[in-house]
C-alpha positions as CSV (number, residue, x, y, z in Angstrom):
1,X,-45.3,-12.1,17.0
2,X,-44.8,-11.2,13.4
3,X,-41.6,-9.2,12.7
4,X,-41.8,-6.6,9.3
5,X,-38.1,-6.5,7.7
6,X,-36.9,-3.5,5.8
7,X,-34.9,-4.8,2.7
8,X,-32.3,-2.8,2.8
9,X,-30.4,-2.2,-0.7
10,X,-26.5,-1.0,-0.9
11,X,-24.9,1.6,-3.3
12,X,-23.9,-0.5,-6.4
13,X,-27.5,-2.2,-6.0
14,X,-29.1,1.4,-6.6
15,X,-26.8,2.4,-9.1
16,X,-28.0,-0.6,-10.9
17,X,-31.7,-0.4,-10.3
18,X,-31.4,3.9,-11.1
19,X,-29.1,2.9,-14.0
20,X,-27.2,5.7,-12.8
21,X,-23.1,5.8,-11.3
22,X,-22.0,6.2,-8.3
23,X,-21.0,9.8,-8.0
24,X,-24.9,11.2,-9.0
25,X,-26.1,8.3,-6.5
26,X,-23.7,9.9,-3.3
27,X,-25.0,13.0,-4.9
28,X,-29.0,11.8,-4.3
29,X,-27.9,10.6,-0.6
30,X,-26.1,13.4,0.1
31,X,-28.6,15.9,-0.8
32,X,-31.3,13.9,0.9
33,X,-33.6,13.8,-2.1
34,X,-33.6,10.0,-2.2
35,X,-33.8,8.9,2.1
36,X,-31.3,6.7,3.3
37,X,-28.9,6.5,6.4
38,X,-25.4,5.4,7.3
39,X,-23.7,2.8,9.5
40,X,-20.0,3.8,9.7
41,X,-18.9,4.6,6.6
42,X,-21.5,2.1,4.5
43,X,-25.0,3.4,3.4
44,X,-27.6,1.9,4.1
45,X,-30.9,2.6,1.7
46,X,-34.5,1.2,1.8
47,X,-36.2,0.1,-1.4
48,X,-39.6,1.9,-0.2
49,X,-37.2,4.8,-0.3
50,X,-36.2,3.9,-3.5
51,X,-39.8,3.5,-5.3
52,X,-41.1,6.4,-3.1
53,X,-38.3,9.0,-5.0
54,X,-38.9,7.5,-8.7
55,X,-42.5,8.2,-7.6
56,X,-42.4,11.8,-6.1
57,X,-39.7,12.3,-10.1
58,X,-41.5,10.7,-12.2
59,X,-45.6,12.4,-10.9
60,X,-47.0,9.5,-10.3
């Protein structure tokens, strides 16, 4: 059986990636314009979640 894994990015990771801080990247979560869930106090974030937003923002 062949198992599909979700890479899973954290916080500082997206921050990087957006080149954008912290505070507009809990802004994006928060808001739910970029998906993304929590475990306990750590979020968790997809990269397919990731390239899906700059799609959807950037028209493409």
């Amino acid at each position: 059986m062949q198992s599909e894994y979700i890479e899973l990015i954290t916080i500082d990771e997206l921050c990087e990636f957006l080149m954008i801080g912290r505070t507009t990247a809990y802004k994006l979560l928060q808001s739910h314009e970029l998906k993304a869930f929590k475990i306990g106090k750590v979020w968790k974030i997809s990269k397919a979640s990731v390239e899906e937003y700059i799609k959807i923002r950037s028209n493409l």
